[in-house]
N, C-alpha and C positions, 0 to 999 in steps of 0.2 A: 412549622412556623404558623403561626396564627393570621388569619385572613381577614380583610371586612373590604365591604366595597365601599367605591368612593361616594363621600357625601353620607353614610350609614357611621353608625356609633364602635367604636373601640372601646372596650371599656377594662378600666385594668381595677382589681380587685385587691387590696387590702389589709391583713389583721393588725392591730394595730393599741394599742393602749385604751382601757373604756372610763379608767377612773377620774376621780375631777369632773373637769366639764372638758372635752374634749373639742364640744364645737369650740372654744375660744382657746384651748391651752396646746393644740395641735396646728400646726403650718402643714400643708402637704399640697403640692405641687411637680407635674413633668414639663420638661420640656421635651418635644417631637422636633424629629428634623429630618428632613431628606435635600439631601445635595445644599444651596442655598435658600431654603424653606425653613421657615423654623418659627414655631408656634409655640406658648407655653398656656398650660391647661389649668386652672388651680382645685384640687381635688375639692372632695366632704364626707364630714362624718355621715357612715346612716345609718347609727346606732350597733351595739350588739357588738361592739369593736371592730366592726366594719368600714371601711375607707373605702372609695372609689374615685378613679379621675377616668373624666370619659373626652374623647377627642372626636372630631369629625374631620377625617382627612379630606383633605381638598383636590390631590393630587396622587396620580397612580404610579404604583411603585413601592420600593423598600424603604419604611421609613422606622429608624431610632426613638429612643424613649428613655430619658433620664429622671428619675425620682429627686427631687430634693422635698426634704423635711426635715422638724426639730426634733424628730423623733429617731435615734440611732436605726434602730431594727427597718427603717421605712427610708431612710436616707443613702442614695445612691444608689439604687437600685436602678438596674439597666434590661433592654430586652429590645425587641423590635417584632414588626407585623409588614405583612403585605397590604397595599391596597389594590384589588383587584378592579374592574368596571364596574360603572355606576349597574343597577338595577334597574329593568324595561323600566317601573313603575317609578322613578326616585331620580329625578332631573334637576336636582341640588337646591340649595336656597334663592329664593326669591332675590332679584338685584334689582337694581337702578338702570333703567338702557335708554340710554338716547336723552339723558337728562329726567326728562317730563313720563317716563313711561317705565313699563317692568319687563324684565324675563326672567324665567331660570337660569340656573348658573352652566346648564349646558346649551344655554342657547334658545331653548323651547319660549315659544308666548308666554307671555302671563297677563290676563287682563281677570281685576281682582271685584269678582260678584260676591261681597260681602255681606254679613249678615250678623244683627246682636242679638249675647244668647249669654249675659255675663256672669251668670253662677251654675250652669245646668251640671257642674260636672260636681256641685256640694249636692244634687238634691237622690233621691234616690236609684237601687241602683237600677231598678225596673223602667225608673224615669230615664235616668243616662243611656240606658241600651234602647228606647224609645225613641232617643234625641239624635242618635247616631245614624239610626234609622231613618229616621226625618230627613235627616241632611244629605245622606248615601243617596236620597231618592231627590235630591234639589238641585237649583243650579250653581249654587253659593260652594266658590270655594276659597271663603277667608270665615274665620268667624271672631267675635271683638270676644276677650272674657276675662274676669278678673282673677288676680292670685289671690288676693283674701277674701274673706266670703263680703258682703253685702249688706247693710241694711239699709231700708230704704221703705217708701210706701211700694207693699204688694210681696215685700221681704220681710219679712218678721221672722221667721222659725229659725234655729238655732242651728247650724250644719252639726254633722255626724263626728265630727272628726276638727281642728281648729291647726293652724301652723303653728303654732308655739304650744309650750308643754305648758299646763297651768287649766283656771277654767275659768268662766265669765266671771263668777260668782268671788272666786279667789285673786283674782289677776293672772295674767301673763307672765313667763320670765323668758326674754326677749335673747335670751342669750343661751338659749338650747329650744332648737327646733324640734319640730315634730318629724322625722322621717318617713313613718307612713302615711302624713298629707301630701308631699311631697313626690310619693311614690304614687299617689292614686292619680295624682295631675297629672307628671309625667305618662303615665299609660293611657291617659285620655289626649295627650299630645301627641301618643304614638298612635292612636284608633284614628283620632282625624289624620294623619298622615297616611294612614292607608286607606285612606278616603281622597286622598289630592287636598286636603284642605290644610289652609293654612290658619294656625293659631294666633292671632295678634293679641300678646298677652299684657292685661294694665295689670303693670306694677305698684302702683298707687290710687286711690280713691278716695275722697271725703264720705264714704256712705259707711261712717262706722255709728256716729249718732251715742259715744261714748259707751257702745255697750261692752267694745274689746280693747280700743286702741290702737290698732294697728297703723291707724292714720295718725299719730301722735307721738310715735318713734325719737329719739332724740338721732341725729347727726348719728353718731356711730352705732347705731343699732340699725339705719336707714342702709348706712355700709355695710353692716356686716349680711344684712338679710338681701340685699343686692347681691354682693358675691356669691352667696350660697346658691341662690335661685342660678345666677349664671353659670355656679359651677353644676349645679344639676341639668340643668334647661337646654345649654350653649349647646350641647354636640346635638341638638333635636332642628334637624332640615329648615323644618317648617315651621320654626318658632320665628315671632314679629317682637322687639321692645315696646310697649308702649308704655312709656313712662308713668303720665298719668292720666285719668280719667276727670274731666273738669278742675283741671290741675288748679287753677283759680279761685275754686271753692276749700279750695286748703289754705285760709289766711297763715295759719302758723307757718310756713314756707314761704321764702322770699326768692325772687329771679336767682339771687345767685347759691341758694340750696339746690333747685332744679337742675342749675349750669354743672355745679359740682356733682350732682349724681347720674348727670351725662354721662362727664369724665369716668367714674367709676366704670361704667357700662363699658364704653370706649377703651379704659385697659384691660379691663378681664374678656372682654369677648373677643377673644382672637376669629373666631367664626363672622364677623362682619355684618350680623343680622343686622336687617330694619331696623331703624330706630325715628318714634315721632314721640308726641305728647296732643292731648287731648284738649280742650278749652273749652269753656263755658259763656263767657262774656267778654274777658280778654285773652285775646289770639296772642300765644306766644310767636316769639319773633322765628317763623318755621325760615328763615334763610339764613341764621347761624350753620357752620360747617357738619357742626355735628349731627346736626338734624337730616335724614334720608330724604322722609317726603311729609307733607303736610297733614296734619289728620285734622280736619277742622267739623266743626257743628255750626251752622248756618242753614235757614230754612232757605234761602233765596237759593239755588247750586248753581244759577247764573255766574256767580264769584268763583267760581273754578277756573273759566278762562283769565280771566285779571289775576289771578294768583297763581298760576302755572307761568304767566308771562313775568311776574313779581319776583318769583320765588325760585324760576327754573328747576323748579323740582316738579315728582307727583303731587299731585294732591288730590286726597280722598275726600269728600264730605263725608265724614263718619256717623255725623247725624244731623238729616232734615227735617227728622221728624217720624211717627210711629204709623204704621198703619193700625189702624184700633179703634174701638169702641171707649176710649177711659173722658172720665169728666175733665179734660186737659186739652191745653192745645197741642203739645207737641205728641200726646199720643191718643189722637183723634182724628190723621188722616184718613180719607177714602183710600179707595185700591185706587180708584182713576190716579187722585196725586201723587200718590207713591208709585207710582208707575209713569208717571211725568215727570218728576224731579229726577227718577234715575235714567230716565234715557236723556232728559234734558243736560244733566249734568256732564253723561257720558260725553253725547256730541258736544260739548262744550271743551272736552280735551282733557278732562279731570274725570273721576268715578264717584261714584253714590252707591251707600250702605245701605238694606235694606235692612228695616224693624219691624216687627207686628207685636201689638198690646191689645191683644181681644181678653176682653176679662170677660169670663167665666167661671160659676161657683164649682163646678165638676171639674173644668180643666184648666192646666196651667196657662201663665202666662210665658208667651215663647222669650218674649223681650229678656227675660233674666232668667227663666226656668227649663225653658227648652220645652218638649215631648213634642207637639205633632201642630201644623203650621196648617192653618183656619184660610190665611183670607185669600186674595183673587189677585195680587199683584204679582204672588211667586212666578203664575206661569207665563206671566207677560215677563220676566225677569229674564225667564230662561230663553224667552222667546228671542229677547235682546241680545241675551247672551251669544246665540248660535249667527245672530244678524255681522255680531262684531268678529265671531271667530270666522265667520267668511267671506272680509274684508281683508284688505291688504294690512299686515303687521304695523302698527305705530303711524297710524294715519295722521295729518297734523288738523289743528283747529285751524278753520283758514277764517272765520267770519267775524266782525264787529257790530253783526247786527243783533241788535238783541231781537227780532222779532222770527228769525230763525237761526240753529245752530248747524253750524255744516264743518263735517270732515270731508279729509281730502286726501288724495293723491294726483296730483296737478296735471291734468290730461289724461288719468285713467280710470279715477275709482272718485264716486263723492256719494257721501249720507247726509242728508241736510231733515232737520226738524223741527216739527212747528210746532207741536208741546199746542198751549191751549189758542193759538191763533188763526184766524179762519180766514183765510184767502181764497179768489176763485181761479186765482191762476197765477204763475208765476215765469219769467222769462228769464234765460240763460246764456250768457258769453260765451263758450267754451273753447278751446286752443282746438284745432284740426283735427279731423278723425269723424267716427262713426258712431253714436252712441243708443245705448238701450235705456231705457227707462221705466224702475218698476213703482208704484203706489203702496207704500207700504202702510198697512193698519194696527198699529202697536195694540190698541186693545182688542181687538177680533184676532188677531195674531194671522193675519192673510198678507200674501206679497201677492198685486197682481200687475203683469209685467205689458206695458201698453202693446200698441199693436207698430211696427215699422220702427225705425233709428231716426237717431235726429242728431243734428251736426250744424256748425255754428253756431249762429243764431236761432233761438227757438222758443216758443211759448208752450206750456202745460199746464193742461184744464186741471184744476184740483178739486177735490170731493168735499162737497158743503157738509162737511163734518168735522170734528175736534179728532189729537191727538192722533196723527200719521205722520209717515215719513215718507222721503222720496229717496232712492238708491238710482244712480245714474253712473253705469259702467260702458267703458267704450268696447265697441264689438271686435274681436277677432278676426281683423283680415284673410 
C-alpha cells in the first residue's frame, strides 16, 4: 500500500484522453476520506494524456480515494494510502493562532520574516539557483512572488516559458495551459520548502502593461486558471493565496469580482491555506471572513497595532518601502529605516516585509529578480529574528504610545522600542518580582545586560543614541 507522510503530497497519476482540448472537455476529480474526514481534490491536465490529482493529507492513518469524472475509463476509480508521520523538517501549513498571530499546523512557532523577490523563479536558471542560495543563507522565511510574469519599470525581458499556450506576438488562448510553466513553479515551491520557506503566491497583478493579458481575463477564464493553479498548487505545505498584488490598480474588477474569486479559492482548497489580497491606495475591507490575515502596504507600520485591534487578525505590512538606491520614493530607503519600520512594526504586534531595489547595471535587482542581497538591513533582520525567537511565543502588544512600542508578557518578559526617539531615561511600574535588564542595539546588533535587578518601581539611564531596544525579564528565583 502506498505511503506518504502527513502534511507531504499524494499524488495519483492518470491516462486519460488528449484529444480536443482537454483542459476544458475533461471534469476529474477524488474525494479522500478517513473515518469522518473527507476532502475532495479536483485533478488537471498536464498534458501528454496525463491527469493528476494530488491531496495533502492532514491526518494520520488509512485513508480512501474515489475518482469521479466524465470521462468512463477515469470514473470510479478507487484505492487507498497510508499516511504515515509528519517529517522532522515538514511541521505542516502555516495557521492562524491566537487570532492576531501564526503557527504551524503542528504546533511549532511561526513568526513570518518576509521578503519580495516576485519573478525570480521566470529569470534564469543560474539566476534561480543563485537566489535560493541567497535565501538558504537568510533570515527570510516567507518570500511574496507572482504567478504570471511581470512587467513593470526594471522588467522588460520576456520570460522563457509563458502560462498559456500562444505567444506575445500572436495572443494567448486562455483555455489551454501551459504545463511545463507550471511544473517549473511548482519545483520552485518545492526548493523553498526545503528551505522552511514559505511561498506567498499573487495570483493577480496589474503589471501586464498590455503586453500578455493575463490581467484582462474575462470571469470565467479568471475561474478556470484559479482552479487549475489550486489544483496544481493546493497539496504544496507551504503555499500562501494572495489574491492580488495592488488589487486596486486593476480598474476593470469591481469589489464583488474579488469577493467571487475568494469563493472560488474557498471551495477548491480543501487544504485551508492563507488567504489575503494586497492594496495600493484602497485597503480592502481585510475583516470579511474569508480573509486570513491582512497584507497591507503602508509606509507608516505604526498602523499595524490599530489594525490587529480592527481586524483581530495578523497583519503583515507587506510593503513599506525598498531598501535601495532607485530615483523613487518607496524604493529609496536606508538600511537604518528598513531596519526601523521592521522592528518597529514587529513590536507593534503586526510584522514587516523586507525589500531591497539596489540597481545596478551588472547585477540584478533582488526586488523582483532575485540572485544575491547587497544591502545592510538583512543582518539586523536576522538579528531581530533570533531577539523574537527567544522571547515567549505570541507576546501581546501592550502599548498606546506611539513614542515607544512594547511587547509583553505581563510579569515576565517585556521588549519595548524606541525606533528613532531619544530619550535619557525611562521609568517602570512593574507587578512584583525580580527583574533583569538588557540595552539592546538593533543596529550594532549588541545586547548588553545592566549590572543588578530591579523590581518595582525603577528608572533606566538610556544611551544617547537612536534605534535600541530594551528586553526586561524577571529573574529566576
Amino acid at each position: 500500500m502506498d505511503k506518504v507522510a502527513q502534511w507531504g503530497i499524494f499524488e495519483l497519476k492518470l491516462d486519460g484522453p488528449s484529444e480536443g482540448n482537454p483542459f476544458t472537455d475533461i471534469a476529474i476529480s477524488a474525494c479522500f476520506k478517513k473515518g469522518a474526514d473527507e476532502a475532495v481534490s479536483e485533478g488537471f491536465y498536464d498534458g501528454g494524456g496525463k491527469y493528476r490529482i494530488r491531496f495533502m493529507p492532514q491526518e494520520e492513518g488509512e485513508w480512501t480515494y474515489t475518482v469521479s469524472s466524465n470521462c468512463p475509463d477515469m470514473d470510479g476509480l478507487t484505492g487507498r494510502f497510508i499516511c504515515s508521520g509528519s517529517e522532522s523538517s515538514n511541521h505542516g501549513p502555516v495557521r492562524v493562532k491566537d487570532n492576531v498571530h501564526f503557527q504551524y499546523a503542528d504546533g511549532t512557532r511561526y513568526i513570518p520574516m518576509g521578503t519580495t523577490c516576485y519573478v525570480w523563479h521566470l529569470q534564469s536558471v543560474e539566476l534561480q539557483e543563485e537566489t535560493l542560495s541567497t535565501l538558504k543563507r537568510s533570515p527570510f522565511n516567507k518570500v511574496r512572488m507572482c504567478v504570471f510574469p511581470k512587467s513593470y519599470v526594471f522588467n522588460n525581458a520576456e520570460p522563457q516559458r509563458y502560462p498559456f499556450e500562444g505567444s506575445k506576438e500572436k495572443g494567448f488562448d486562455f483555455t489551454r495551459f501551459c504545463p511545463d510553466y507550471f511544473a517549473h513553479l511548482e519545483n520552485r515551491i518545492s526548493d523553498l520548502a526545503e528551505l522552511g520557506i514559505e511561498a506567498d503566491l499573487i495570483l493577480f497583478h496589474p503589471y501586464d502593461e498590455g503586453r500578455w493579458g493575463f490581467d484582462r481575463m474575462s470571469p470565467e477564464q479568471d475561474e478556470r486558471y484559479l482552479r487549475y493553479v489550486i489544483a496544481r498548487l493546493g497539496a504544496y505545505r507551504n503555499v500562501w493565496w494572495s489574491l492580488a498584488n495592488e488589487y486596486d490598480l486593476m480598474k476593470h474588477k469591481q469589489p464583488e469580482d474579488w469577493n467571487r474569486l475568494f469563493g472560488i479559492i474557498q471551495e477548491n482548497d480543501y487544504g485551508g491555506h492563507l488567504r489575503s489580497i494586497h492594496n495600493c491606495d484602497t485597503w480592502y475591507d481585510f475583516g470579511v471572513p474569508w480573509i486570513t490575515h491582512a497584507s497591507i502596504q503602508h509606509a507608516d507600520v505604526r498602523v499595524a497595532s490599530d489594525c490587529t485591534k480592527q481586524y483581530g487578525k495578523p497583519v503583515i505590512i507587506d510593503e513599506c518601502g525598498y531598501e535601495g538606491n532607485l530615483d523613487s520614493r518607496w524604493g529609496s530607503l536606508t538600511a537604518e529605516e528598513m531596519v526601523l519600520r521592521i522592528w518597529e512594526g514587529n513590536f507593534r504586534g503586526g510584522y514587516v516585509t523586507h525589500g531591497e531595489t539596489y540597481l545596478d547595471e551588472e547585477e540584478p535587482i533582488w526586488w523582483s529578480h532575485g540572485g544575491q542581497l547587497r544591502g545592510e538591513s538583512v543582518a539586523r533582520i536576522a538579528f531581530l529574528r533570533r531577539v523574537l525567537e527567544e522571547a515567549p511565543a505570541h507576546m501581546t502588544y501592550s502599548s498606546d504610545r506611539m513614542d515607544a512600542a512594547t511587547l509583553e508578557v505581563s510579569g515576565e518578559y517585556y521588549l519595548q522600542y524606541f525606533g528613532p526617539h531619544r530619550f535619557s531615561y525611562r521609568e517602570f511600574a512593574l507587578p512584583e518580582g525580580e527583574y533583569e535588564v538588557d540595552i539592546i542595539d538593533t543596529w550594532n546588533m549588541t545586547i548588553t545586560t545592566l549590572e543588578g535587578t530591579f523590581q518595582g518601581r525603577f528608572r533606566i539611564d538610556l544611551p544617547s543614541k537612536l534605534y535600541y531596544a530594551l528586553r526586561i525579564r524577571r529573574t529566576v528565583n
